[in-house]
C-alpha positions as CSV (number, residue, x, y, z in Angstrom):
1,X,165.3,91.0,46.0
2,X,167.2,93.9,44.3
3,X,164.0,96.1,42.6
4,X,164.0,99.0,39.9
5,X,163.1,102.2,40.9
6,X,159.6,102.3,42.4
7,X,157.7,103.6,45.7
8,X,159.8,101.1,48.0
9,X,157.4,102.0,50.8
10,X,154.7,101.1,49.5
11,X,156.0,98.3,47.4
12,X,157.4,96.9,50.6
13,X,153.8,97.7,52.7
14,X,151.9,95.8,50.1
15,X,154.6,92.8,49.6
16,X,155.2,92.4,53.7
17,X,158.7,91.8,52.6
18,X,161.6,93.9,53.0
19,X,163.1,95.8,49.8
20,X,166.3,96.3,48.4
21,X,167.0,98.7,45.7
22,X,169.3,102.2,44.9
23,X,168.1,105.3,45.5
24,X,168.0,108.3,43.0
25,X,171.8,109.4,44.4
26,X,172.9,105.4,43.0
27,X,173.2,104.4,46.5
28,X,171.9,101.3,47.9
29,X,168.8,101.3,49.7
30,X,167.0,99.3,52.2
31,X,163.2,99.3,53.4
32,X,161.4,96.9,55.8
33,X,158.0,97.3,56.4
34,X,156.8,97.1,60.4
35,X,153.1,95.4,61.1
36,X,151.6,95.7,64.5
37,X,148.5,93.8,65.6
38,X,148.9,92.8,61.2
39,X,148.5,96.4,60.5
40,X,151.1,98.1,58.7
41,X,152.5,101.0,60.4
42,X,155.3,102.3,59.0
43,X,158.6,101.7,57.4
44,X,162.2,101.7,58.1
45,X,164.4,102.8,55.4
46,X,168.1,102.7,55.2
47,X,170.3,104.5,52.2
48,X,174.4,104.2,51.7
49,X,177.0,102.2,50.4
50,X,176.9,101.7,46.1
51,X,176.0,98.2,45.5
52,X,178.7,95.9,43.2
53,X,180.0,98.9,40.7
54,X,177.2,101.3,41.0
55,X,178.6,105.0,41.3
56,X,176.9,108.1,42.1
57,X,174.7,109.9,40.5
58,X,176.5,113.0,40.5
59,X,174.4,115.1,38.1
60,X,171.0,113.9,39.7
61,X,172.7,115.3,43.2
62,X,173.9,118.4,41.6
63,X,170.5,119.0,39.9
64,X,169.0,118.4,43.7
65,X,171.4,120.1,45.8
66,X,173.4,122.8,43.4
67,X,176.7,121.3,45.3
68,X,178.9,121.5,42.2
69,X,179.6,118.1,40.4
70,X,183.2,118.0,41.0
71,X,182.5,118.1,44.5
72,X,179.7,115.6,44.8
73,X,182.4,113.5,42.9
74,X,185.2,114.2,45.6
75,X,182.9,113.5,48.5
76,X,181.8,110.2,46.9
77,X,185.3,108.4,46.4
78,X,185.8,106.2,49.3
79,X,182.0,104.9,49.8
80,X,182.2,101.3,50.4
81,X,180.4,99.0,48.7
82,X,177.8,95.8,49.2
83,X,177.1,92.7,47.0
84,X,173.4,92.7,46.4
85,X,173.5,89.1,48.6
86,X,174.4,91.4,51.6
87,X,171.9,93.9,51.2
88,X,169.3,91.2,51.1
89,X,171.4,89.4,54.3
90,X,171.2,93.0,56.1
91,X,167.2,93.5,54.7
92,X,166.9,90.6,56.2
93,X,168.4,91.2,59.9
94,X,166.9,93.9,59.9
95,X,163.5,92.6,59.6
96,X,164.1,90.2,62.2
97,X,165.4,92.5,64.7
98,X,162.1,95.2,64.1
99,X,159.8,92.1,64.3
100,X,162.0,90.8,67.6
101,X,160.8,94.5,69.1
102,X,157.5,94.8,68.2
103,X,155.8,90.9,69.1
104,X,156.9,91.9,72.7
């Protein structure tokens, strides 16, 4: 399920399926789409964690936030990580518990 970089949103409104992929930071990334009534409504979106060896992208943050490099670097060490077959488990949960709430 892991996708390149891409409108997730959008990709995951017109699929009906939820989307794993990493976000511009190198972080993983989660978005399930939410129907009502079989009209797409909105999204919920999800960002943390690296996935397997990813690291940050600490020059993409720096160029985004101006926090220095070094220090995007310090702040970084210690984020845990997922295998891509839990991100798609947790996509996955998650879908089930948004479609749990809103067929009631």
């Amino acid at each position: 399920m892991f996708h390149g970089p891409t409108n997730v949103a959008a990709q995951a409104e017109q699929t009906g399926k939820p989307v794993v992929n990493e976000c511009d930071a190198g972080l993983v990334k989660i978005v399930v789409p939410i129907f009502y009534d079989g009209k797409f409504v909105g999204a919920f979106g999800t960002c943390g964690l690296f996935m397997g060896d990813s690291e940050v992208e600490s020059f993409l943050v720096h160029m985004t936030t101006e926090i220095d490099e070094k220090k995007i670097e310090e702040l970084s060490d210690g984020i845990g990580t997922l295998s891509e077959s839990e991100a798609e488990s947790l996509a996955r949960f998650i879908q089930e518990r948004i479609d749990a709430i809103v067929s009631k």
